[in-house]
C-alpha positions in Angstrom: -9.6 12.1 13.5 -13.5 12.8 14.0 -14.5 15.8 16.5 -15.4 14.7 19.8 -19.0 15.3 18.8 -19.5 13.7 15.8 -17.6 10.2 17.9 -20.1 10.5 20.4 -22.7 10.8 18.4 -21.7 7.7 16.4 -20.9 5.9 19.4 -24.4 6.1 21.2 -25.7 5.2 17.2 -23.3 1.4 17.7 -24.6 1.3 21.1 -28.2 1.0 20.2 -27.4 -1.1 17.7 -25.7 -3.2 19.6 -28.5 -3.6 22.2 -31.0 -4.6 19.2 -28.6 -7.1 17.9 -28.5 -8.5 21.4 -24.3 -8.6 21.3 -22.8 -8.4 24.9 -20.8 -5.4 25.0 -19.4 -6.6 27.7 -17.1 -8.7 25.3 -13.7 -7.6 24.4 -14.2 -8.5 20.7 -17.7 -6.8 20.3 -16.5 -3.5 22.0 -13.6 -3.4 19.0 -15.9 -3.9 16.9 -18.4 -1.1 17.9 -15.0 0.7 18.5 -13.6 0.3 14.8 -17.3 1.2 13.5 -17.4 4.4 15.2 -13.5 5.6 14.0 -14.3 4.6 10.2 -15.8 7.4 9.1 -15.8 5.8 5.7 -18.7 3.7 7.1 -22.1 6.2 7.3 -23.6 6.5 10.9 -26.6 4.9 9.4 -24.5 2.3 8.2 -23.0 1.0 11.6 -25.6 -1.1 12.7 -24.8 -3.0 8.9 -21.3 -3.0 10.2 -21.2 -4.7 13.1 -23.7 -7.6 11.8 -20.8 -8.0 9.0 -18.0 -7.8 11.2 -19.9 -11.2 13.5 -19.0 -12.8 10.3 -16.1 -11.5 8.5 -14.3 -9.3 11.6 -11.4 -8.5 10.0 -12.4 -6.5 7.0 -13.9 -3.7 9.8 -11.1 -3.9 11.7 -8.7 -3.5 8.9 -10.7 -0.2 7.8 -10.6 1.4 11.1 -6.6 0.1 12.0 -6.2 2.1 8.6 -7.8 5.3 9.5 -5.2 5.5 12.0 -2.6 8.2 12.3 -0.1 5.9 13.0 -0.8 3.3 10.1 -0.8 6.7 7.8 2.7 7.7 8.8 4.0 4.7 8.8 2.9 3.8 5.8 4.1 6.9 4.3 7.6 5.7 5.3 6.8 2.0 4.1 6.3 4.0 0.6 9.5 5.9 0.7 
């Protein structure tokens, strides 16, 4: 899990990128996406702006990557491995 700095900072990074890509964060589907681009901390903060004009098109790759950063998906896929 990130520090609570480093998600902010991230956060306010998809919300301006957001706002120049003109997607309603008002939407349900565009705040998990700014959501699972924020947790991903495989995807670069200067990168997050890339990755939610990707995820308009192909959603579930982004989606996928944060669900898997999870700490849930990581233990239970530790027993799914057993």
């Amino acid at each position: 899990m990130l520090p609570e700095s480093t998600l902010i900072e991230r956060l306010e990074e998809a919300k301006r990128c957001a706002r120049i890509l003109e997607l309603d964060m008002s939407r349900h589907t565009i705040r998990s996406y700014i959501i699972a681009s924020v947790i991903d901390n495989d995807i670069h903060i200067n990168n997050i702006g890339s990755a939610l004009t990707s995820a308009l098109a192909n959603p579930g790759h982004l989606l996928l990557g944060a669900f898997e950063k999870t700490e849930q998906h990581q233990k239970t896929q530790l027993l799914l491995d057993k």
